[in-house]
N, C-alpha and C positions, 0 to 999 in steps of 0.2 A: 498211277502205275499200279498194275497188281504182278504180286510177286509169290508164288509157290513154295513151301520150304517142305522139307522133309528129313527124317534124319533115323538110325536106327538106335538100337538101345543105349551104345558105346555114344553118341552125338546126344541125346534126347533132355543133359540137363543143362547143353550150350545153347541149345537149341529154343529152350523156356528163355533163356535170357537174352537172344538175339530176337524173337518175339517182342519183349519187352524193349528195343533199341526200336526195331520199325514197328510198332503202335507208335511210339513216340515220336516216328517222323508223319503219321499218319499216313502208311502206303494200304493199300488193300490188299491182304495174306489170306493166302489159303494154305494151309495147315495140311498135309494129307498125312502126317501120322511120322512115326509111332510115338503113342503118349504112355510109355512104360519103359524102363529098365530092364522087364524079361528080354530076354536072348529071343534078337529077330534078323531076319537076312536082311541088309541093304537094298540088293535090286532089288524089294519089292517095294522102296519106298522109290528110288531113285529113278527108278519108270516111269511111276505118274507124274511128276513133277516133269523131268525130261517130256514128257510127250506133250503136258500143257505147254511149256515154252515153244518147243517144235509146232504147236497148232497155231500159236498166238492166242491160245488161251490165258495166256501169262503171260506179262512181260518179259520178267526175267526169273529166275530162281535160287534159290540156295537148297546144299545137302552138309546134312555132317553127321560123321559116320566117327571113330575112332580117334583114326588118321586122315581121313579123307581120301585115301588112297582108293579103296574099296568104289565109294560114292560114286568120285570122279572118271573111273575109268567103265563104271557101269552107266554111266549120261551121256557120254559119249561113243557109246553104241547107239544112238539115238541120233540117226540122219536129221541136222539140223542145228545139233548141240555144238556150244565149242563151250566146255565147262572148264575151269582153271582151279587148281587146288590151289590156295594160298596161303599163307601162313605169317604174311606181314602186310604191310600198306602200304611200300614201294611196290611191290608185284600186284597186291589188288588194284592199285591206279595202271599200271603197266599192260595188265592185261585187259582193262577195258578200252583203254584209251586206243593200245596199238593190236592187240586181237579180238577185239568188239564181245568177249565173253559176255554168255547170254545167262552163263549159271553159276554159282559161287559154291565151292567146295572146300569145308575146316574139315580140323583134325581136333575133339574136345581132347582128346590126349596129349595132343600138343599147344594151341591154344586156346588161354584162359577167356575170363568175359569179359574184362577189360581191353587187351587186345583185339578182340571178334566182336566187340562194339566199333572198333575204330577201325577194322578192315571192311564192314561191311558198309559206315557210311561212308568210306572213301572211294568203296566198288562202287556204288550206288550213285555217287557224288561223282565220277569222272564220266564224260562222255567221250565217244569214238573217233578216234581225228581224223579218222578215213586217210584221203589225199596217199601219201606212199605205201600204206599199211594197205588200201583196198586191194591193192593185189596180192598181194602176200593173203590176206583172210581169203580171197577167192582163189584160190591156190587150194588152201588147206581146205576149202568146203569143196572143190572137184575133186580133192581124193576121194570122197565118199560116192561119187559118181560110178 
């Protein structure tokens, strides 16, 4: 699996430590930024990561921004994306399993690294169950039609 993560300066020291969670599952990451604290805008991280997934450049992706709020609603301006902010590991199994999310969005303001260790291998760790949910996710990708 390779998996994109991006995050801006409010995300950037959850973000050092959800690296450190998948090294350790040995996924292949690409990293597209930002590696600093200074004050920087989200969509400009939250694009490239968005558009790799959208190309299948990437599996799947992760963003984290503050709240997550920011991230997630700028990924999915991206025909392709169904990105889910999460913020526990009932909803990150929830959302993969019955809305096939392609990209994982935290809040380092709200979730610690404890926590955003255990939401990301449990997003990462559930698979899509398709069957009643396939229409419902194809629903939600022809609105963007």
């Amino acid at each position: 699996m390779k998996l994109a993560i991006g995050s801006d300066h409010a995300g950037y020291r959850l973000k050092k430590e959800v690296l450190t969670v998948l090294e350790d599952m040995d996924i292949e990451i690409e990293d597209v930024g930002c590696d600093c604290e200074d004050s920087v805008d989200y969509p400009d991280f939250a694009l490239p990561v968005s558009e790799k997934v959208a190309s299948g450049e990437a599996d799947k992706g992760i963003l984290i921004c503050g709240t997550g709020i920011g991230m997630s609603i700028s990924a999915n301006k991206v025909k392709g994306i169904r990105c889910a902010l999460v913020h526990d590991v009932f909803s990150a199994k929830a959302t993969r399993a019955h809305n096939d999310s392609n990209i994982l969005a935290m809040g380092e303001r709200i979730v610690g690294p404890g926590l955003a260790a255990e939401i990301v291998k449990a997003w990462l760790g559930t698979e899509y169950e398709g069957g009643r949910h396939a229409r419902r996710v194809e629903k939600m990708m022809n609105i963007e039609q």
